[in-house]
N, C-alpha and C positions, 0 to 999 in steps of 0.2 A: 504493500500500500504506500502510497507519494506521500500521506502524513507522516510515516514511521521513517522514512530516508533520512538521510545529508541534506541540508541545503545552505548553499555556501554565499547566498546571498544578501548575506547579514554580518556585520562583526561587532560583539559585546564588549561594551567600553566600563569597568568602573573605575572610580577612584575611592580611597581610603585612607585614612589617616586613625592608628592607634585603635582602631576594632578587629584584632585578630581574629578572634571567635566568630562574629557575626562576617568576616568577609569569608571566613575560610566555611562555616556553612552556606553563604551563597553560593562560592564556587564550586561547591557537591552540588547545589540541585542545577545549575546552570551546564553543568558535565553529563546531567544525566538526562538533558534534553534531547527531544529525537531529531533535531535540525543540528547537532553537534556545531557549533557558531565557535568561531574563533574566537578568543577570549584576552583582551588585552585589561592589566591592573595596572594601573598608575597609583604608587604607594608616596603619599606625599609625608615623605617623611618621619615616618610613624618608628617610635622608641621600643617598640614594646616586642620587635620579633616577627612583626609584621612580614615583613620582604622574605626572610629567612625559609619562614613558613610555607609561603605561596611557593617557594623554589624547591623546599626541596616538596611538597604534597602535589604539587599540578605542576608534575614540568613542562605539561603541555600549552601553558597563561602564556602570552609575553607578557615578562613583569619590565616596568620601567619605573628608575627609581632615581628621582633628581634632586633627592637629595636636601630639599626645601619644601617645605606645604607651600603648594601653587594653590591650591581650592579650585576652584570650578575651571581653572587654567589649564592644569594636570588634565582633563579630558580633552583640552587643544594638543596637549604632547602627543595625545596616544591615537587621534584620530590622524595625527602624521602619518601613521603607521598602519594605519585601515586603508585596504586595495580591495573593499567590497562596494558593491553600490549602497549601499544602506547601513548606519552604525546606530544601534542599540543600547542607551543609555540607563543601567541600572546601579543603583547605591551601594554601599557593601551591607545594607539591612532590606535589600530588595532582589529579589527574582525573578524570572520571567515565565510564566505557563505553560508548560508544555504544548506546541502546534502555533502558537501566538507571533513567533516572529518570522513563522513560514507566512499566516496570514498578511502580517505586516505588510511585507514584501511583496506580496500577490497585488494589494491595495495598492501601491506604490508603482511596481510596474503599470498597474492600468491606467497610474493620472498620473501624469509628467511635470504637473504645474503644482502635485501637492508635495511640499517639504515633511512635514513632519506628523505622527500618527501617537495622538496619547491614548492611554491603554486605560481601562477600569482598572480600579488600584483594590485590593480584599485586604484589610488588613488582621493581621495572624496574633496570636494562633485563635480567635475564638470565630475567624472566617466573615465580620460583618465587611461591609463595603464604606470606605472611606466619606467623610464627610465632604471631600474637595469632587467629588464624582456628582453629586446632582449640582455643582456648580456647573462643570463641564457640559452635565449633559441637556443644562435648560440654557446653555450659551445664548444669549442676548442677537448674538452677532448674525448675519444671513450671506450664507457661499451661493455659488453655483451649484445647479445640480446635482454636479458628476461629483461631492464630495462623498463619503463615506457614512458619516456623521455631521453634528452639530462643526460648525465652524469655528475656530478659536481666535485667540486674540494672542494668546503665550499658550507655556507647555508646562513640561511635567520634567526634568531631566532626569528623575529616578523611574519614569514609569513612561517615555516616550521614543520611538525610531526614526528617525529621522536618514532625511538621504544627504549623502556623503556629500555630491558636489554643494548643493544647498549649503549645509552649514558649511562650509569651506568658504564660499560666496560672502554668508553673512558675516563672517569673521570669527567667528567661533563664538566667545565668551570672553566680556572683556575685561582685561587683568584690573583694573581699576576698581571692577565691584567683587571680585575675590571669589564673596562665595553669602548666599542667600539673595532669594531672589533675583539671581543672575539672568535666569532666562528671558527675564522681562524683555531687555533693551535686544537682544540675540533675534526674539521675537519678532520686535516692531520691526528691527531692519529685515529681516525677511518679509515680513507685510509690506513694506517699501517695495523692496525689490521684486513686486510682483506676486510670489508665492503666497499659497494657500498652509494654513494649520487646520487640523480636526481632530474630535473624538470619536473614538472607534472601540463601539458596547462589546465588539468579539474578541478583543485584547485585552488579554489580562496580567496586570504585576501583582505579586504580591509582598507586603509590606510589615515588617516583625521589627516596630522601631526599637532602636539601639537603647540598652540602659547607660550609656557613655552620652546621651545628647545633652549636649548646656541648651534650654530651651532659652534663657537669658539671655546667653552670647548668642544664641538664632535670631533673636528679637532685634538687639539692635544692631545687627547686621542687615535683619529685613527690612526695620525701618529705615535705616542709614541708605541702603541701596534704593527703597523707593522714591526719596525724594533724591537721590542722582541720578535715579531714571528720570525721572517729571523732567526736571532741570536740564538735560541733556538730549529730551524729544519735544517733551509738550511745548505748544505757543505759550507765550506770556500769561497772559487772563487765565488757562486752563490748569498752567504749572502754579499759582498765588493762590488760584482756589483750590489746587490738591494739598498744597503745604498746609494753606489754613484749616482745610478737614482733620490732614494728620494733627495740628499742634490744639487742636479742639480734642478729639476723641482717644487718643494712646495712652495708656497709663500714665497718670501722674508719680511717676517713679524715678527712682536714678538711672535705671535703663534706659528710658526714653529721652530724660537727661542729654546721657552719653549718646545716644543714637543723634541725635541733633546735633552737639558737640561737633561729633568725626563730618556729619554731613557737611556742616558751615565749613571746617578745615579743609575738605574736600573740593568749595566750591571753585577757587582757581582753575585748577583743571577738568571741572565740570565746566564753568563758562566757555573756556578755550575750544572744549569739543563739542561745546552744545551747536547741535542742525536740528531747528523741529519738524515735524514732519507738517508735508501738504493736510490741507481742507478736511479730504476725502477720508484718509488715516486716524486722525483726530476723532473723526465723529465716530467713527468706531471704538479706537480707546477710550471716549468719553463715555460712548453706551457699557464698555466694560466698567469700569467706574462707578457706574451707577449700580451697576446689580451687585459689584463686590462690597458695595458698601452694606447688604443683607446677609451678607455673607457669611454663616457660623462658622467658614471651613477658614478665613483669610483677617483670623481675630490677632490685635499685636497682643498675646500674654504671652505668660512664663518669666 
């Protein structure tokens, strides 16, 4: 049967920093998939034995190991190194379905103009379905026809495939927001550049979050990165009124604090690279905007 095969039309990208355990069980069920996908780890860094482990358990991974936490950079290294049309973004606390990235792939080949495909996310072990999945799948936004699913605006990078040249195109992920919320700005410039994003209900990740996550340092990373995306896409009036919602609604805390802090330190080089995007682009991240703002699944705690 063509489910049960090889298919070489895909290559699985993670990175990892200091979760031994949980990457070295994703790379057991990622091995034991029936599309056997090449498997590249970008180990950023990590003290703990990390790298050691991946080499000698899976000498079949390329491991790349530079030696620095890049954050969301480190999957710019390792997609250097991807000669598949299509690469497969999952966490080292996430996994991919079995059949899921042969479907991927099928979807992909048949539209040429869609970039990127986010999967239903389950998260483990009690099996419910993610909070951020009826976001996705009541997306605001409206594609053409020939999409799969609901149309997007951003993605998922623990739980989405994307095609190679595309993100190539888009630039990868840019070193300046590190790591939370990175996918945002990667996004919009692929909606720039023409390309389609969607959700697709026949893919599935699943998700067994890490007991290592600083949800703190997630926070004001999140927040820190949204308002240098605003600032770095949005027109004037639309970037004043996003800031003023955040410095209204985010915890009154030292996190939020510090997330403002790094952001204003930030803005030099935010100024210098800000291009906001045309009319057309806008009015779509604006309609996103508005529905994230009911959002249970895109709350700043922790």
């Amino acid at each position: 049967m063509t489910g049960t095969r090889p298919d070489d039309r895909t290559t699985v990208v993670v990175i990892t920093h200091d979760r031994r355990a949980e990457l070295l069980r994703t790379l057991a069920l990622l091995r034991r998939l029936p599309e056997s996908p090449r498997v590249i780890v970008t180990d950023n860094a990590s003290a703990d034995g990390t790298a050691e482990a991946v080499a000698r358990d899976f000498p079949e991974v390329t491991l790349l190991r530079p030696h620095r936490n890049l954050g969301a950079v480190g999957r710019n290294l390792a997609v250097r190194h991807v000669r598949t049309p299509y690469v497969a973004f999952c966490d080292d606390d996430t996994w991919w379905e079995p059949g899921s990235l042969r479907r991927a792939a099928d979807l992909l080949d048949a539209r040429p103009r869609l970039a990127a495909l986010t999967a239903r996310i389950v998260v483990e072990p009690d099996g419910t379905e993610d909070p951020v999945v009826r976001e996705l799948r009541e997306s605001p936004l409206r594609g053409p026809d020939w999409l799969p699913g609901p149309a997007l605006g951003s993605f998922l990078a623990g739980a989405t495939v994307l095609r190679t040249d595309a993100f190539r195109a888009g630039g990868g992920f840019h070193p300046g927001l590190w790591l939370g919320g990175e996918e945002e700005l990667l996004a919009c410039d692929l909606l720039r550049q023409g390309w389609w994003l969607a959700y697709a209900e026949d893919l599935t990740v699943h998700h067994r979050a890490s007991r290592l996550r600083d949800s703190t340092a997630r926070r004001v990373l999140g927040i820190r990165n949204t308002l240098w995306f605003t600032w770095l896409r949005r027109p004037l009036l639309p970037a004043l009124r996003r800031t003023g919602h955040l410095m209204r609604t985010v915890p009154r805390d030292i996190a939020s604090a510090r997330a403002f802090a790094h952001a204003t330190a930030g803005l030099p080089w935010v100024l210098r690279q800000r291009d906001p995007v045309p009319p057309e682009l806008e009015q779509r991240l604006a309609a996103l905007e508005r529905a994230r703002r009911t959002s249970l699944a895109r709350r700043y705690v922790g």
